[in-house]
Structures are given as structure tokens and as C-alpha cells.
C-alpha positions in Angstrom: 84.8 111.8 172.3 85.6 111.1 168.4 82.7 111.8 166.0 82.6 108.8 163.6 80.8 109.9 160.1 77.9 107.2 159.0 78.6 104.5 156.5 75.9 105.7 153.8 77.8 109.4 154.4 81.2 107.8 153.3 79.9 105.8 150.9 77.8 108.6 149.3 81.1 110.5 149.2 83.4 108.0 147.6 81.0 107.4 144.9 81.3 111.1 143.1 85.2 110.9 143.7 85.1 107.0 141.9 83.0 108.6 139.2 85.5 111.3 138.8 88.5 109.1 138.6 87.3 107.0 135.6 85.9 110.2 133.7 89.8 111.0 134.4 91.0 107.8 133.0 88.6 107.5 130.2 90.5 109.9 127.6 93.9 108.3 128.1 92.7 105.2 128.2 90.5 105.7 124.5 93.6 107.4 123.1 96.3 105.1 124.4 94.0 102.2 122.5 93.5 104.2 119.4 97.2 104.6 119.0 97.9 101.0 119.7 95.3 99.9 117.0 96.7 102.6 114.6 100.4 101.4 115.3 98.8 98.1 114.8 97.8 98.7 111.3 100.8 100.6 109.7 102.3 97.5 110.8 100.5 94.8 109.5 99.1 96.4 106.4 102.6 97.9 105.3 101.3 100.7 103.6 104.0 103.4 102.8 104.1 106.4 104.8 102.0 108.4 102.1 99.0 106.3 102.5 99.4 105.2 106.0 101.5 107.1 108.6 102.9 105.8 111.9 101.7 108.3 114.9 105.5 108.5 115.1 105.8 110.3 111.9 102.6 112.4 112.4 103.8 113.4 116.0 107.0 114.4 114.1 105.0 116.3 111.6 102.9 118.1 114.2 105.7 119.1 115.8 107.5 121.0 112.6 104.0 122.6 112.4 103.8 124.0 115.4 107.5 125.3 115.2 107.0 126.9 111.4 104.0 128.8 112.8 102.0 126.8 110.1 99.9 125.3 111.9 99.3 128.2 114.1 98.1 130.1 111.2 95.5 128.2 109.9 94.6 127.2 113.2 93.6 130.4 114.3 91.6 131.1 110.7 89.4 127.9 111.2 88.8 129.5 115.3 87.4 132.8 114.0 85.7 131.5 111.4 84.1 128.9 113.8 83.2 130.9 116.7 82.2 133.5 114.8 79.5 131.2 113.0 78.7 129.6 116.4 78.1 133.6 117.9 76.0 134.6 115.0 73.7 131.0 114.9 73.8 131.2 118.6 72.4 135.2 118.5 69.6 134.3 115.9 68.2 131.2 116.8 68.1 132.2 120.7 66.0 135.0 119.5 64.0 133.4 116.6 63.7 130.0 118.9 61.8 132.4 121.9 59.7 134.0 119.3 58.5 130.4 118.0 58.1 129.0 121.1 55.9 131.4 122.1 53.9 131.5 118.6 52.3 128.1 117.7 51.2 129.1 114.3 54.3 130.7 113.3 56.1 128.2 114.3 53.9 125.6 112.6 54.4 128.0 109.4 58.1 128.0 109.5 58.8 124.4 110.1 58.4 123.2 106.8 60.9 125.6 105.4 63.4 124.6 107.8 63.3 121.0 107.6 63.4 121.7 104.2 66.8 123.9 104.3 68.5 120.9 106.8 67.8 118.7 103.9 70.1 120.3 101.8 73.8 119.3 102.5 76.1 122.2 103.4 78.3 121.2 101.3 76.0 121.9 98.4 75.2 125.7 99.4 78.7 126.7 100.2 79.8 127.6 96.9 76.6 129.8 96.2 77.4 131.5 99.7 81.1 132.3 98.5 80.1 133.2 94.7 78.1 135.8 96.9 80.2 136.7 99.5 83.7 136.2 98.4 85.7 134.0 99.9 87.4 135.4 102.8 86.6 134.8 106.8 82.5 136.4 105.7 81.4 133.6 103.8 83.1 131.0 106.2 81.2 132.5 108.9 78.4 132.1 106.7 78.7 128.5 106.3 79.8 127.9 110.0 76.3 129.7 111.3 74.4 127.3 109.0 75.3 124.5 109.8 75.3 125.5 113.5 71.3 127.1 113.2 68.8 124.3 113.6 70.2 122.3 116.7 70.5 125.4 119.4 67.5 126.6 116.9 65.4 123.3 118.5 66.6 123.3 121.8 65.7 126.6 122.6 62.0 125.9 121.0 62.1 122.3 123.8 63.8 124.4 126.8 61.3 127.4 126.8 58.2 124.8 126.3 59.5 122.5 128.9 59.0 125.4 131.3 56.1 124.1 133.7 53.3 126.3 133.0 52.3 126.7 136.3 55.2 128.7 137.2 54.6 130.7 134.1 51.3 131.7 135.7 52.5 131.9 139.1 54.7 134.7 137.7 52.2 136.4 136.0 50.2 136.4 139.0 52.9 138.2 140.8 53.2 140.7 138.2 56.0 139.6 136.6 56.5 141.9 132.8 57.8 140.4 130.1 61.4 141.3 130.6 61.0 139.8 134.5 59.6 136.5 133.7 62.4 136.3 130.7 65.3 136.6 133.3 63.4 134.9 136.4 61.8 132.0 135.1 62.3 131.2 131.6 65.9 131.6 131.1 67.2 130.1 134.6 64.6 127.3 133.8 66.1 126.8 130.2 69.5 126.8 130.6 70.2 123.0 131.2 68.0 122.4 127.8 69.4 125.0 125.9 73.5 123.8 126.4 72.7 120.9 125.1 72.1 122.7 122.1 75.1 125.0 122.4 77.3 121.7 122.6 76.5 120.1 119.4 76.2 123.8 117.9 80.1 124.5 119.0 80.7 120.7 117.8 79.4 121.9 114.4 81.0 124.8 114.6 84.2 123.6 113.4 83.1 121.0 110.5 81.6 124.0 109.4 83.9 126.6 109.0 86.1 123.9 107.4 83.6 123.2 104.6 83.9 126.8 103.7 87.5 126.4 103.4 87.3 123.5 101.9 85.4 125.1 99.0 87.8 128.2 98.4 89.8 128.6 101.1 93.5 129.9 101.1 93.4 129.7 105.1 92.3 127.6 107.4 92.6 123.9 108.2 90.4 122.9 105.5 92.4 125.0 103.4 95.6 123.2 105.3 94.2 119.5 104.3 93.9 120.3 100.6 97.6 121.9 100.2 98.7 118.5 102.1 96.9 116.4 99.8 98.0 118.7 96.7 101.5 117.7 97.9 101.0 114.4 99.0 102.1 115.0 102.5 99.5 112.3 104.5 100.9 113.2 107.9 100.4 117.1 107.3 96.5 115.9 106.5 96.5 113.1 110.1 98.0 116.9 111.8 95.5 119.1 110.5 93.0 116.9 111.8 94.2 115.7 114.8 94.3 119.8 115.8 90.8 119.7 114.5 89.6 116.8 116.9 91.1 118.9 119.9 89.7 122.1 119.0 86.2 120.3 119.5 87.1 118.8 122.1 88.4 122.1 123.8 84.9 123.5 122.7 82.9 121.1 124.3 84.9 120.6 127.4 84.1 124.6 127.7 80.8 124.9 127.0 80.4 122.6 129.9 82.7 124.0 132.5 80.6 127.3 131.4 77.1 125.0 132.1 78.1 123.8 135.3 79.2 127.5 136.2 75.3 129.0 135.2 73.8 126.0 136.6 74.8 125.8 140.1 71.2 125.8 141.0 70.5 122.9 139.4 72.5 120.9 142.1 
């Protein structure tokens, strides 16, 4: 006898896979439309190709790049000097953020010097940082971690506090140390908050390690954008950052493949 499956089980199976076929479609869809209006525009407006660029020619452009090893250079200087950044704001704040979420007072005492430091703009403390630190991949670092700090800085702070404290005490009750209830409760319990913080903090990552090169840069695709506009080469500036737009978007599409990997339980 044949073993027919309920509606509401089909149904609730079709839904995930017609969720997952318009995530699918969403990206070509949003580019395919951004071109068009692009292509749109050279058009119309009739702008020569130094001011205004068809995707044609910046496709073309991209693709000498790539086949000089140009782009392949300052690619990979704007990558270490990003991640590195993102790893050293990422190591501090995780360890500064459990401290103050833990504290009240210190906390309370710190947070008037960091809102203070957010309100200065980046771009304003990177050429103390490289007068200090030279300007080679150090400094860019520099700048990358601190404009990376504050959001996983905040997230961890909300993750570790959103921790219901009755599990907290449930652990202590069952003799949990320190180092137990830190890998049991709180960091398993955190880890959905605290990516949303690693996210934007990669995101960052990026914009600033190119500020540094921006600054005094000889590398890098900061570095890349002001040789193209030295030279007036527009399409070399529409490569460097359409590369820059898909190295976040690389970041962010791995941060959450690694989310959904040490979050299982939170299906």
C-alpha cells in the first residue's frame, strides 16, 4: 500500500526550497539591473569614457588587470591588510567585550571614551597612525582594526548579557568554573549575537585597510585608485572597486557559511 506524505508536510518542504530559489536569483537579478541602468546612463548622458565608462570598457579593463598580475598585486595587499585588522579587532574586543560585560562599572567608565574615539572619522587618525608606524602593511592593519573595534566590540557586550541568567545560575549550581561556563553556556549561547558583529566587522574590514592606503599607500587598492586617478584611467578606478565590492561580499558570504556551520544547534 503507497504512503502518501501530508499536505502541510509538502507544503512545509517547498517553502525553504522557494526561499532558496529567490535568494538564488536575487544577486543576478540586482546586478543584471544595475548594469542595465549603468549602460543606461553612459548612454544618455554621453559622457566620455574618462568620466563615465561603459561596463564594456571596465569589463575590458578588468580583464588586462587580471592578466598583468596588477590587480592581483594590490588585491592581495588590501587582503592582508584587511584580515589582519579584522583578526587583531576581533582578538581584543572579544576579550575586552567579556571583561565589560561582566564589569558594570568598568564598563560604564570606559564608554565615554569610546564613543568618544567613534566620533572621530578614521580618516582623520590615519595619518597620525602612519607618521608613527610607517607606512607599510603595520599601520594599515592599524587603521583596518580601528575601524573594525566598536561593532564586534558591542556585540559581544549584547551576546554575553543576553545570556538568560537563569542558566548562568543553573551552571553555577552544577559547579561549573569559570573556564566551563565560558565554553558551555556563554559562548555556544553567544555565537548567533556575536556574528552579527563579525559581519559588519569583516564589511569594515576592507574600507579600512583602504583608508590606510589611501593616505600613504604604494600597495593596495586604495593605493590602485589613486595611481588610476593620477593617470586618468576611470575604468582602472570602476575595476579597483568593483574587486573591492566582491571581496566584501566574499567576506560576508563566509562569515555566514562559517555561522551556520557553529550554529547548527540553533536549528
Amino acid at each position: 500500500m503507497q504512503q502518501t506524505l501530508p499536505m502541510t508536510t509538502i507544503t512545509s518542504r517547498a517553502k525553504p526550497l522557494r526561499r532558496l530559489e529567490w535568494s538564488a536569483l536575487g544577486l543576478p537579478v540586482t546586478l543584471l539591473a544595475l548594469l542595465t541602468l549603468w549602460q543606461a546612463g553612459v548612454t544618455i548622458s554621453g559622457y566620455p569614457a574618462f568620466i563615465l565608462p561603459s561596463p564594456a570598457l571596465v569589463a575590458t579593463r578588468f580583464g588586462q588587470a587580471l592578466s598583468s598580475g596588477l590587480l592581483w598585486q594590490h588585491t592581495a595587499a588590501t587582503l592582508s591588510a584587511a584580515l589582519g585588522g579584522f583578526a587583531l579587532a576581533l582578538l581584543v574586543a572579544l576579550v575586552l567585550g567579556y571583561i565589560l560585560a561582566h564589569i558594570r562599572w568598568l564598563e560604564q567608565a570606559l564608554a565615554p571614551v569610546l564613543a568618544a574615539s567613534q566620533a572621530i572619522p578614521v580618516v582623520a587618525v590615519a595619518p597620525l597612525i602612519i607618521l608613527w608606524f610607517g607606512a607599510g602593511l603595520t599601520s594599515k592593519i592599524l587603521v583596518a582594526a580601528l575601524i573594525t573595534f566598536l561593532p564586534i566590540l558591542i556585540n559581544t557586550i549584547v551576546a554575553i548579557r543576553s545570556i538568560p541568567r537563569e542558566l548562568i545560575e543553573m551552571a553555577h549550581i552544577s559547579g561549573a568554573n569559570r573556564r566551563q561556563l565560558l565554553r558551555y553556556v556563554e559562548a555556544p549561547l553567544a555565537l548567533p549575537v556575536l556574528f552579527g558583529g563579525v559581519r559588519t566587522g569583516l564589511a569594515l574590514a576592507t574600507t579600512g585597510a583602504v583608508v590606510g592606503e589611501f593616505v600613504a599607500g604604494r600597495t593596495g587598492l586604495g593605493a590602485l585608485i589613486n595611481i588610476a586617478r593620477g593617470l586618468f584611467d576611470t575604468p582602472l578606478i570602476f575595476v579597483a572597486l568593483t574587486t573591492l565590492a566582491l571581496i566584501t561580499l566574499a567576506l560576508y558570504v563566509l562569515a555566514g557559511l562559517l555561522e551556520r556551520l557553529l550554529v547548527r544547534w540553533e536549528a
